[in-house]
PAPA-85140 format. One record per residue (C-alpha): residue in three letters; x, y, z. Coordinates in nm, 4 decimals. Last residue first. Layout:
BEGIN
r; east; north; up
ALA; X; Y; Z $
...
# end
This chain:
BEGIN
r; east; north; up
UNK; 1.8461; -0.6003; -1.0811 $
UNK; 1.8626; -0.5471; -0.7200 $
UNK; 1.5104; -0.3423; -0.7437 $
UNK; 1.3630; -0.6033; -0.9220 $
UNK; 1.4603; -0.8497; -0.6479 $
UNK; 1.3185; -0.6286; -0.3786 $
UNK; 0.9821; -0.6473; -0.5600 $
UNK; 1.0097; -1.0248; -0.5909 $
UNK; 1.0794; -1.0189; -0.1977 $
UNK; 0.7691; -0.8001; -0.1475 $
UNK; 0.5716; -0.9810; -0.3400 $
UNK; 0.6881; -1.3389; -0.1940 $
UNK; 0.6825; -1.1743; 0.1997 $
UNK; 0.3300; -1.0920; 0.1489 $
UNK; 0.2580; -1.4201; 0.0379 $
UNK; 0.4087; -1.6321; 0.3462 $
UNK; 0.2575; -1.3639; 0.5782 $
UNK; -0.1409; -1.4642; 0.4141 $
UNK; -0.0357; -1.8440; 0.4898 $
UNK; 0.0863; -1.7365; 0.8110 $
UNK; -0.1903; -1.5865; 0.9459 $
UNK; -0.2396; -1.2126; 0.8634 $
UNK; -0.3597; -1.0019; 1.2604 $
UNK; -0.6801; -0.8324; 1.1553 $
UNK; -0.8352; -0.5953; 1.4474 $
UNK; -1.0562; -0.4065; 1.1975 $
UNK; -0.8804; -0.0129; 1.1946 $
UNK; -0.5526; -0.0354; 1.3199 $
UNK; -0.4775; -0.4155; 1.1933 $
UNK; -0.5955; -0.3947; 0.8876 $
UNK; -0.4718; -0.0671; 0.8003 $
UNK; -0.1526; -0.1691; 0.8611 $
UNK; -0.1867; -0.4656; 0.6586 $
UNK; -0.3694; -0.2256; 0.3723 $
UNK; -0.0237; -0.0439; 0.4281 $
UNK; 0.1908; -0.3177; 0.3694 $
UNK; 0.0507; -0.4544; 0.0304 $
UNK; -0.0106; -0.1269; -0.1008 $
UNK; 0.3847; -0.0678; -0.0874 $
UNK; 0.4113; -0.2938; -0.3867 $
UNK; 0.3572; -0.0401; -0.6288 $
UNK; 0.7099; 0.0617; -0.4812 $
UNK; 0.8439; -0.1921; -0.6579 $
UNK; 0.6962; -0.0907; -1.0176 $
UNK; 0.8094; 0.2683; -0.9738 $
UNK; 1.1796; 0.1133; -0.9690 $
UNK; 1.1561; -0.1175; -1.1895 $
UNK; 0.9498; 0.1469; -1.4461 $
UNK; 1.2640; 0.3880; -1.3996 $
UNK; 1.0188; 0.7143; -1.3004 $
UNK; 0.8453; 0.9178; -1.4630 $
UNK; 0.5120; 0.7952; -1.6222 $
UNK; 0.5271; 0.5727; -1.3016 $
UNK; 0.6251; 0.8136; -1.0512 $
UNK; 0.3347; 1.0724; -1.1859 $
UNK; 0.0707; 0.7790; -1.1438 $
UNK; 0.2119; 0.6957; -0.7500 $
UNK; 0.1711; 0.9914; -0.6881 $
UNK; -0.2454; 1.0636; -0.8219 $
UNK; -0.2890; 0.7885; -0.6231 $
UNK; -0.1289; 0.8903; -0.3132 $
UNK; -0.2794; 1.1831; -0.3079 $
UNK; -0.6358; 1.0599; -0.3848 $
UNK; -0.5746; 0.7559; -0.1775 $
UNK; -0.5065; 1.0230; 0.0945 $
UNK; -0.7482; 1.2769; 0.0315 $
UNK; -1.0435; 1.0051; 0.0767 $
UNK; -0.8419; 0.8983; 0.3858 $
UNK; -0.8925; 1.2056; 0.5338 $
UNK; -1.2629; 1.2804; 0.4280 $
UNK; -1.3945; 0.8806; 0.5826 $
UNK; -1.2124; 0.9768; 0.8943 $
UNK; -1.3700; 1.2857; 0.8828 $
UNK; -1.6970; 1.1262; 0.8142 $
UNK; -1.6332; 0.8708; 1.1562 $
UNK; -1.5846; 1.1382; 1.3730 $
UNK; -1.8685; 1.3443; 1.2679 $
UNK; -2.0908; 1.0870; 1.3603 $
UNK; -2.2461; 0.8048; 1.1031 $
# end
């Protein structure tokens, strides 16, 4: 692997980390509907990362289930 590619690799090493270690604090802290719904963030950033990084486009099936955690998240939220 280049230099290019072990950055990459660095960065998003410090950003799960980050993230992570976030998303821990906000659910010790946090209302546990509220931290729970935002758990559900994952969902739409490994589709962004997807599509940047391995040219995935979700078919409809795979859509159709994203939408149903995300709409049960929204739900709790409402609640």
């Amino acid at each position: 692997m280049g230099g290019g590619e072990w950055l990459s690799m660095a960065l998003f090493a410090a950003a799960i980390l980050i993230g992570s270690v976030g998303a821990a604090v906000a659910d010790q802290n946090g209302p546990p509907a509220t931290a729970g719904a935002f758990d559900f963030a994952c969902v739409g950033f490994a589709v962004v990362r997807g599509m940047l990084f391995f040219a995935e486009i979700p078919d409809a099936i795979s859509a159709f289930g994203m939408a149903l955690i995300v709409g049960a998240g929204v739900l709790s939220l409402r609640r």
